[in-house]
C-alpha positions as CSV (number, residue, x, y, z in Angstrom):
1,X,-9.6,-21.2,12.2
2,X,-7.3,-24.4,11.5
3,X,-4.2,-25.6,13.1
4,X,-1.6,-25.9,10.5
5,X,-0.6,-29.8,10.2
6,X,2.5,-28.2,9.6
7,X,3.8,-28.0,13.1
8,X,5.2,-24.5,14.3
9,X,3.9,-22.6,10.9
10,X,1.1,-20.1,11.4
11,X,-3.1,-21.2,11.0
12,X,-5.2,-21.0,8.0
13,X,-8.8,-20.0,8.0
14,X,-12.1,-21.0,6.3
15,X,-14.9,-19.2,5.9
16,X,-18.5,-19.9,3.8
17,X,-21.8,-18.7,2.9
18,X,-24.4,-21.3,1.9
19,X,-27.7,-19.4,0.3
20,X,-28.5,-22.8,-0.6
21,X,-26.7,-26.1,-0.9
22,X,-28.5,-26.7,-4.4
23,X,-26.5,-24.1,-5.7
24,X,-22.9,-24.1,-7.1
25,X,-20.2,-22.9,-4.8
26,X,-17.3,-20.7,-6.0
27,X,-14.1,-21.2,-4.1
28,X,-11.9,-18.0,-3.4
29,X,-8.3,-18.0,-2.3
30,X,-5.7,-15.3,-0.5
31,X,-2.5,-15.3,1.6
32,X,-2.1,-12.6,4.3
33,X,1.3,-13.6,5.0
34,X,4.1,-10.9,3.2
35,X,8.1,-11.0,2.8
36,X,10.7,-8.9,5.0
37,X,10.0,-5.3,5.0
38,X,13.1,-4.4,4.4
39,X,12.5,-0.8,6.3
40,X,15.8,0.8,5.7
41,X,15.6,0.0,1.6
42,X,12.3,2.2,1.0
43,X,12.2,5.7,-0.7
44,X,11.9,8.3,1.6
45,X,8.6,9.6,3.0
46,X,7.4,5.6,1.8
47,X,7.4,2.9,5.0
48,X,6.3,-0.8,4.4
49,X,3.9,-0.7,7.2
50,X,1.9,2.0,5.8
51,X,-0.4,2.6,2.9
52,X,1.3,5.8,0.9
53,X,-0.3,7.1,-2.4
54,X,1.9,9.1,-4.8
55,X,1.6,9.3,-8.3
56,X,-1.3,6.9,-8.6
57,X,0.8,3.9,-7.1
58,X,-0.4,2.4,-3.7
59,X,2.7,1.3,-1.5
60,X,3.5,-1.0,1.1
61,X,4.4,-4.2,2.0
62,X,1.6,-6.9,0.3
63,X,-0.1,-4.0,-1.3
64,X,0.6,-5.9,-4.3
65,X,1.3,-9.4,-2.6
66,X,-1.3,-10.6,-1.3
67,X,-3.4,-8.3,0.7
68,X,-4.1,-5.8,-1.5
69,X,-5.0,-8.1,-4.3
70,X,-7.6,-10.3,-2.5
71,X,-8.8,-7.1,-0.1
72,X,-10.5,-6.1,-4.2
73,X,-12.3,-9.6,-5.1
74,X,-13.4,-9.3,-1.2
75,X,-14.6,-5.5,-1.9
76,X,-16.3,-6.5,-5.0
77,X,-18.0,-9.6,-3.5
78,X,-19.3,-7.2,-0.7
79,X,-20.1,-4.5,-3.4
80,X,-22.3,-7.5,-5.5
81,X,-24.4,-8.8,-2.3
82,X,-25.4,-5.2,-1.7
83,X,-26.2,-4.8,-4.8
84,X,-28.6,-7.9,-5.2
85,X,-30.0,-6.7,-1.7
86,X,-28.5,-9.8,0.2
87,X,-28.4,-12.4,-2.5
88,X,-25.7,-13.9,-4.4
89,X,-27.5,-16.3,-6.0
90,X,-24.6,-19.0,-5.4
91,X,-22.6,-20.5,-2.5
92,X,-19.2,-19.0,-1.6
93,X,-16.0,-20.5,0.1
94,X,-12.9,-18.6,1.1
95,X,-9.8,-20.4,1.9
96,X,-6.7,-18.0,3.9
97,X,-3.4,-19.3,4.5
98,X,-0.2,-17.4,6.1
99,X,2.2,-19.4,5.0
100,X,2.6,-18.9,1.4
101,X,5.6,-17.0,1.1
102,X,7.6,-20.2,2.5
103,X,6.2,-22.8,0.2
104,X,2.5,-22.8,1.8
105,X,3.4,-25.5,4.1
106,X,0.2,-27.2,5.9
107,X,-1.7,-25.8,2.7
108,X,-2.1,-29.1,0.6
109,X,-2.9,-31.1,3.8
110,X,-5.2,-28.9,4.6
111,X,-6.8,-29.3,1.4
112,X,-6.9,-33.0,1.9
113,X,-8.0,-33.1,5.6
114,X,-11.3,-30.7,4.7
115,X,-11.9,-31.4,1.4
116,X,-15.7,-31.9,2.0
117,X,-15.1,-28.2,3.9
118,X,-14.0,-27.0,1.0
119,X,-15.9,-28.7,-1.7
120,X,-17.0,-26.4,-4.5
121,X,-17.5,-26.1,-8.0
122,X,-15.5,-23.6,-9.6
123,X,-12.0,-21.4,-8.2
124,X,-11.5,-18.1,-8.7
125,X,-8.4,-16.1,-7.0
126,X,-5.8,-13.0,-7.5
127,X,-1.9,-13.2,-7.2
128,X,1.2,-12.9,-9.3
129,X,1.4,-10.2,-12.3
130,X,-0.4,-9.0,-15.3
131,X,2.1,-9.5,-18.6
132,X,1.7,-5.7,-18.7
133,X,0.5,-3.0,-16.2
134,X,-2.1,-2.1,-19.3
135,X,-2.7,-5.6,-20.5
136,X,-5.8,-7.3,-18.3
137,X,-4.9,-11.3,-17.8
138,X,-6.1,-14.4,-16.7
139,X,-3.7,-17.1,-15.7
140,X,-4.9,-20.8,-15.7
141,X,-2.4,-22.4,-13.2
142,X,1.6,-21.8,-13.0
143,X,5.2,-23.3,-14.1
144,X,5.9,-25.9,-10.8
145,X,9.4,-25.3,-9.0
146,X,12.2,-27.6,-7.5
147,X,14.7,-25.9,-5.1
148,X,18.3,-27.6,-4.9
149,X,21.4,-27.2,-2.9
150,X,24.5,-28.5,-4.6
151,X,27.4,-28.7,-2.2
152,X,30.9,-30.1,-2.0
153,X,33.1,-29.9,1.0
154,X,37.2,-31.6,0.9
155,X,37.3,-31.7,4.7
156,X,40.8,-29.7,4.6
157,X,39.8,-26.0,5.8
158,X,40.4,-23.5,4.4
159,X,44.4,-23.7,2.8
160,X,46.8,-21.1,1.9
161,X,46.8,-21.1,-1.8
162,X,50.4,-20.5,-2.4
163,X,51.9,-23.8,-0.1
164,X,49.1,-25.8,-1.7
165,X,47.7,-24.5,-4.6
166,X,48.2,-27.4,-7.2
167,X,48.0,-30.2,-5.1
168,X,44.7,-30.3,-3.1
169,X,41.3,-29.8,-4.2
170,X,39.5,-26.5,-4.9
171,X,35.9,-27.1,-4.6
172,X,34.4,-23.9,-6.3
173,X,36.6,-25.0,-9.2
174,X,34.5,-28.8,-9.0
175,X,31.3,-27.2,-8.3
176,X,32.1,-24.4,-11.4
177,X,32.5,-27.1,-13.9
178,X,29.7,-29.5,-12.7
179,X,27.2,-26.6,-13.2
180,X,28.6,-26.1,-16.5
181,X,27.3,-30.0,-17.7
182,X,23.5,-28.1,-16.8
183,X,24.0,-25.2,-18.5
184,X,25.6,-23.3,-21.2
185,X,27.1,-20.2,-21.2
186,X,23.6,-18.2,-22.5
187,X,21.8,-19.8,-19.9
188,X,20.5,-22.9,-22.0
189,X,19.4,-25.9,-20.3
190,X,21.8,-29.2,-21.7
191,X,20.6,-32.1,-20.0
192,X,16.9,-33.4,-21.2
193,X,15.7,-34.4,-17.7
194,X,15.3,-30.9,-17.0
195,X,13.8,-29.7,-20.5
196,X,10.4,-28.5,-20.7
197,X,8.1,-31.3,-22.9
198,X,6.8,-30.5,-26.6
199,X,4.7,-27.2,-26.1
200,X,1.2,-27.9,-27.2
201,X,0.1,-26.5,-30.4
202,X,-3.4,-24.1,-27.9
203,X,-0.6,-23.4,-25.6
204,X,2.4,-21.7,-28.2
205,X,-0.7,-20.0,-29.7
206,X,-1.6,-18.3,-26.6
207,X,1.6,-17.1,-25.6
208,X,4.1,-17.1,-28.6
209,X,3.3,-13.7,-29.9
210,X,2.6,-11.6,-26.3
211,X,5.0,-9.0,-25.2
212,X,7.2,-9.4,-22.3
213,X,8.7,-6.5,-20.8
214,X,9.3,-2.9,-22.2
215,X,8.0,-1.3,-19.2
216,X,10.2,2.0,-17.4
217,X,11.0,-0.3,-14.4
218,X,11.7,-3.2,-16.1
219,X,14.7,-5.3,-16.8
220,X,16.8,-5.6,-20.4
221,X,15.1,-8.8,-22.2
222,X,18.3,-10.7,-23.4
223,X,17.1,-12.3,-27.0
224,X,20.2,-14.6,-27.3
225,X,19.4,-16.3,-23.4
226,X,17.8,-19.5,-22.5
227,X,15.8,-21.2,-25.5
228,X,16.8,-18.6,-27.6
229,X,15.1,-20.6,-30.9
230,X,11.5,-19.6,-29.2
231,X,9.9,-16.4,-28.9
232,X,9.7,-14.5,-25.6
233,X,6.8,-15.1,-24.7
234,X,7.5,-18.9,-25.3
235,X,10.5,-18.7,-23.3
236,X,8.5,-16.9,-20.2
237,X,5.6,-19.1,-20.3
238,X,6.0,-22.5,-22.4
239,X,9.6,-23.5,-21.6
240,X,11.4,-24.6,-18.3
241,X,14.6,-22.7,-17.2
242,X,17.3,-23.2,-14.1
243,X,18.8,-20.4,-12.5
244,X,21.8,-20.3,-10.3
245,X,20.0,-18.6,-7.5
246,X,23.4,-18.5,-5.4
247,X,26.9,-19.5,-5.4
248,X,29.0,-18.8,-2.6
249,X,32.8,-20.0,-1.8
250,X,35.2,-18.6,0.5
251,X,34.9,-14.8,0.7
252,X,34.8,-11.9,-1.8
253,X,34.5,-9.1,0.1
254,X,37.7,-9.6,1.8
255,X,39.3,-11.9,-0.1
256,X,42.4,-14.1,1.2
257,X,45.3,-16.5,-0.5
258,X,43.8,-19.7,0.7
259,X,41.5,-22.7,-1.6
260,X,38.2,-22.5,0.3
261,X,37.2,-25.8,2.1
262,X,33.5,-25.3,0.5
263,X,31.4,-24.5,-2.0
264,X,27.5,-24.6,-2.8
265,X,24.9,-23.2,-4.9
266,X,21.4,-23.1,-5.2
267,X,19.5,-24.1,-7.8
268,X,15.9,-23.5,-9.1
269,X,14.0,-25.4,-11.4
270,X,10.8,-23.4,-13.3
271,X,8.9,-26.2,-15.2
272,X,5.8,-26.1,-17.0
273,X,3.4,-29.2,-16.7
274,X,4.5,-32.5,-18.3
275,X,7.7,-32.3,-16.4
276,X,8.9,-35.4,-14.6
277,X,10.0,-33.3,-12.0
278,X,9.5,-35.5,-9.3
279,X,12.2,-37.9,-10.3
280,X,15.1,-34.4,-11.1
281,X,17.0,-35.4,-8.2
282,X,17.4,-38.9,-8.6
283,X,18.7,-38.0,-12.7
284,X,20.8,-35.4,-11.0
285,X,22.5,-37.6,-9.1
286,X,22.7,-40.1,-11.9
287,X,24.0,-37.1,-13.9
288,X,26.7,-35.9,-11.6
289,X,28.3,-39.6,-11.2
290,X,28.6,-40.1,-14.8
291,X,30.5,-36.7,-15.1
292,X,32.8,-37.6,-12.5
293,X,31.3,-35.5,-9.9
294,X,30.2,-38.2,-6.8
295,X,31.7,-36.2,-4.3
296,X,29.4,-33.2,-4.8
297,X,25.6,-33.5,-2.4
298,X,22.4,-32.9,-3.4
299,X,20.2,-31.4,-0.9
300,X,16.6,-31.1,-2.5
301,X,14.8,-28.1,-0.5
302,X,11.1,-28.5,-1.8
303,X,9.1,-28.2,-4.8
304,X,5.6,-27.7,-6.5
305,X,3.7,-29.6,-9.2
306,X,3.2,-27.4,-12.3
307,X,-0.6,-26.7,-13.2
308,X,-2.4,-25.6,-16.0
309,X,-6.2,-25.8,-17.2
310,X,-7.1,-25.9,-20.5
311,X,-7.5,-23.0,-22.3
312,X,-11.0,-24.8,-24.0
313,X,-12.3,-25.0,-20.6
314,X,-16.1,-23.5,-20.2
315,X,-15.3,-21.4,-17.0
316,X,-12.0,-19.6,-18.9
317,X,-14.6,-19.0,-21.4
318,X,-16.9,-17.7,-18.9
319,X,-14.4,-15.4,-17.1
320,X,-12.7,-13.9,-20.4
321,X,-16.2,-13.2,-21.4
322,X,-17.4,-11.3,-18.3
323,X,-14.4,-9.6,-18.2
324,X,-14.7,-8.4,-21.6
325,X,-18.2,-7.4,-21.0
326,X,-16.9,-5.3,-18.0
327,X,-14.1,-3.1,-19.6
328,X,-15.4,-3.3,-23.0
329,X,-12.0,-4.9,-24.5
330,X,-10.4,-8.1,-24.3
331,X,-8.2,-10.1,-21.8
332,X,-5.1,-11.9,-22.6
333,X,-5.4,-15.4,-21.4
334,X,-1.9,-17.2,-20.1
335,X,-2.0,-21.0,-20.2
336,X,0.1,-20.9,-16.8
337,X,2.0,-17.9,-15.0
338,X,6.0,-17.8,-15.0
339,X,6.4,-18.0,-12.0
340,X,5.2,-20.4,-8.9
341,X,1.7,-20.3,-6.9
342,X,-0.1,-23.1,-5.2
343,X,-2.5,-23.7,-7.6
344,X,-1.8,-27.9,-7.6
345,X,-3.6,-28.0,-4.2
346,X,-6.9,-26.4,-5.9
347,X,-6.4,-28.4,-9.3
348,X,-4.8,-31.8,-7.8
349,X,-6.7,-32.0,-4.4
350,X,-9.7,-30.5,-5.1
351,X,-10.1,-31.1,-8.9
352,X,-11.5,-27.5,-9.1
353,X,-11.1,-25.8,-12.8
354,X,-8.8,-22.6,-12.0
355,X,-9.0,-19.2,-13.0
356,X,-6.9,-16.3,-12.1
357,X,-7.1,-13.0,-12.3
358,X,-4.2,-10.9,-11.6
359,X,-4.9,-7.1,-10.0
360,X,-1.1,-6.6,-10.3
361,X,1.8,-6.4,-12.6
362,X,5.6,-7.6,-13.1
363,X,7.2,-4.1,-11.8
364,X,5.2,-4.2,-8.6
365,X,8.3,-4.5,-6.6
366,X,6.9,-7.4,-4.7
367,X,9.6,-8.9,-2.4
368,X,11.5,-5.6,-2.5
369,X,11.6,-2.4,-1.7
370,X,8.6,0.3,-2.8
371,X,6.2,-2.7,-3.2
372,X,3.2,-1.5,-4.6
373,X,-0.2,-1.6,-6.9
374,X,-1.3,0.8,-9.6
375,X,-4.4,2.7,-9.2
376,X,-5.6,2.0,-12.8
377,X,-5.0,-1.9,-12.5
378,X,-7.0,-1.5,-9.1
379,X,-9.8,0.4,-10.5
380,X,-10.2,-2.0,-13.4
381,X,-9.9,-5.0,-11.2
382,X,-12.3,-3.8,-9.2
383,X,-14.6,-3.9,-12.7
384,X,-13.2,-7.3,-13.3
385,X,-13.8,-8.5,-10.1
386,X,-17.4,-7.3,-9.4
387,X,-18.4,-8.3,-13.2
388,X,-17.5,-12.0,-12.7
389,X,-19.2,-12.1,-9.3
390,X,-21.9,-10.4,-10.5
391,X,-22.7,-12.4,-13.6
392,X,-22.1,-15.6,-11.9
393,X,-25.5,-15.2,-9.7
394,X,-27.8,-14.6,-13.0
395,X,-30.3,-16.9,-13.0
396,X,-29.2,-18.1,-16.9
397,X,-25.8,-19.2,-15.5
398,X,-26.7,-21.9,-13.7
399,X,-26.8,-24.5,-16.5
400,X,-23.7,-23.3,-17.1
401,X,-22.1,-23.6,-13.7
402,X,-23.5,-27.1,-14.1
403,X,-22.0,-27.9,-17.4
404,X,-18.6,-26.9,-16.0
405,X,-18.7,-28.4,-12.8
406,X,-19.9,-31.8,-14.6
407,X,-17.5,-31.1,-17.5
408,X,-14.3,-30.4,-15.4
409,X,-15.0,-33.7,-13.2
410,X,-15.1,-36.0,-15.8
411,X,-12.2,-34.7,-17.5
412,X,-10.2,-35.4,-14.4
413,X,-11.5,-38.5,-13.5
414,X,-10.5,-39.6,-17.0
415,X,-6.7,-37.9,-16.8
């Protein structure tokens, strides 16, 4: 059990088992921290605080995120070291944190301040969705995040609208138009310090052509938004996007004839690697002065790197294979997930190759109400799972866990 160098956030935990220090170690990864439960949102005879099964779904809260996905690669590695009577044939590490739900603070220091701890030679974890409930994935890392606050405040109060409406400033009218030099009216991103760089030729092919929604539960694909001039699937996976995640001046609900005093929104940033996105805020703020727009604050609220392996690499090879071999069909292999995970910590700190394998999918209703997995994707990552376990202890792996610990080291050494 670790302290969080985060003050005031909750402890992580590491856990091993050394057969024998000659042999390669696979790192595993899970978060047992979950979202609000929401209590009063859930269908009826469904509670977030207990496992229900109806209709082959499994709800409650972190059934999908994150419990119940890493409670199967933990039931599959205890299914495989049964099965080989007490011998993996390989070293294991698992790394919990309880924070991830807020960012994962203390995780990446963590990482730094027990790096020997956790020194291994290949990472393997479950989180995030499938690109379809009946479509078995791998993800290689994930598109980064930056969180903004944009906020402009005259300093008058709030004013009745009619004996000054004209004459003093209305800030949700600055803060309307200043968000209208980002983006355009179909959601298209107009300034290049926030567009995504030249997709790479192995990347578009993975992802240009994959479906993206079409599911009951899911939401109506708008083909004119964003990058409209790429393919779904391009848009989802290869390109950056900014949302308006909230925009808020004066009151709606009971609205009143006076210019508000305030206004602020929040912005969020999804970039896929090659983004500068270290130096957004410092453009933004160059950006907004040159528009005219110096009263206006920026408040940046945190942020993650983007990651992604590549494709080529022996151990996504090695995965896609077993997986194959274990449901007799292929997997659909994502360059980087949509949304936001901590993967830099494992790539970046640890200069592990990553692999993941998501046991869940994009109408899991994780974060809301009726969270929950599907028995089919749990069955087959059960499969999944105990395959790649399995396989990595056969004795003819191990020059290839050697290859691709050697291989992957170089490679970053070199980048």
């Amino acid at each position: 059990m670790i302290e969080n160098p985060k003050s005031d956030h909750p402890p992580l935990l590491i856990s091993q088992r050394i057969e024998d220090p000659t042999l390669s170690t696979l790192l595993l990864y899970g978060h047992g921290d979950v979202t609000d439960g929401q209590e009063d949102k859930w269908s009826d005879g469904i509670a977030p605080w207990e496992l229900t099964f109806v209709d082959g779904r499994v709800y409650g809260r972190g059934t999908a995120d994150n419990k119940g996905q890493h409670s199967i690669n933990l039931t599959a590695l205890e299914a495989v070291i049964k099965a080989r009577e007490g011998q993996l044939g390989y070293n294991v590490k698992i790394l919990f944190e309880m924070s991830e739900e807020i960012g994962s603070p203390g995780l990446e220091e963590t990482c730094k301040t027990y790096k020997e701890a956790l020194k291994s030679d290949l990472f393997l974890a479950s989180d995030g969705p499938r690109i379809r409930h009946d479509m078995p994935t791998l993800f290689l890392g994930s598109r980064g995040v930056v969180q903004l606050k944009l906020a402009l405040n005259t300093g008058n109060g709030g004013r009745h609208s009619g004996n000054w409406g004209g004459i003093i400033t209305n800030p949700a009218v600055v803060l309307c138009n200043a968000l209208s030099t980002l983006l355009s009216s179909e959601g298209k991103i107009l300034v290049d310090f926030l567009k995504a760089p030249a997709m790479p030729d192995e990347v578009a092919q993975l992802v240009r052509n994959l479906p993206v929604g079409g599911g009951g539960n899911d939401p109506a694909i708008n083909p004119a938004w964003g990058e409209n001039q790429l393919t779904d699937g391009e848009r989802l996976y290869g390109a950056n996007t900014l949302e308006i995640l909230g925009l808020s001046a004066g009151r709606t609900d009971k609205p009143v004839g006076a210019i508000p005093e305030s206004a602020e929104a929040i912005l969020q940033l999804r970039f896929v690697k090659g983004t500068d996105w270290q130096a957004v805020e410092k453009n933004l703020r160059q950006h907004l002065n040159a528009h005219g727009f110096e009263g206006i604050q920026i408040q940046f609220m945190g942020g993650y790197a983007a990651t992604r392996l590549e494709p080529s690499h022996p151990w996504v090879s090695f995965v896609a294979q077993s997986a194959e071999n274990s449901l007799g069909q292929a997997v659909h292999i994502l360059p980087n997930l949509g949304g936001t995970i901590p993967n830099h910590c494992f790539s970046d700190v640890l200069n592990l190759p990553t692999v993941w394998l998501p046991h869940s999918y994009a109408s899991c209703n994780q974060h809301a109400p009726d969270e929950h997995l599907l028995e089919t994707i749990i069955e087959q990552g059960l499969k999944l799972a105990a395959g790649i376990l399995w396989d990595l202890g056969e004795p003819k792996e191990q020059a290839f866990k050697q290859t691709t610990t050697t291989t992957h080291r170089t490679a970053t050494k070199a980048e």
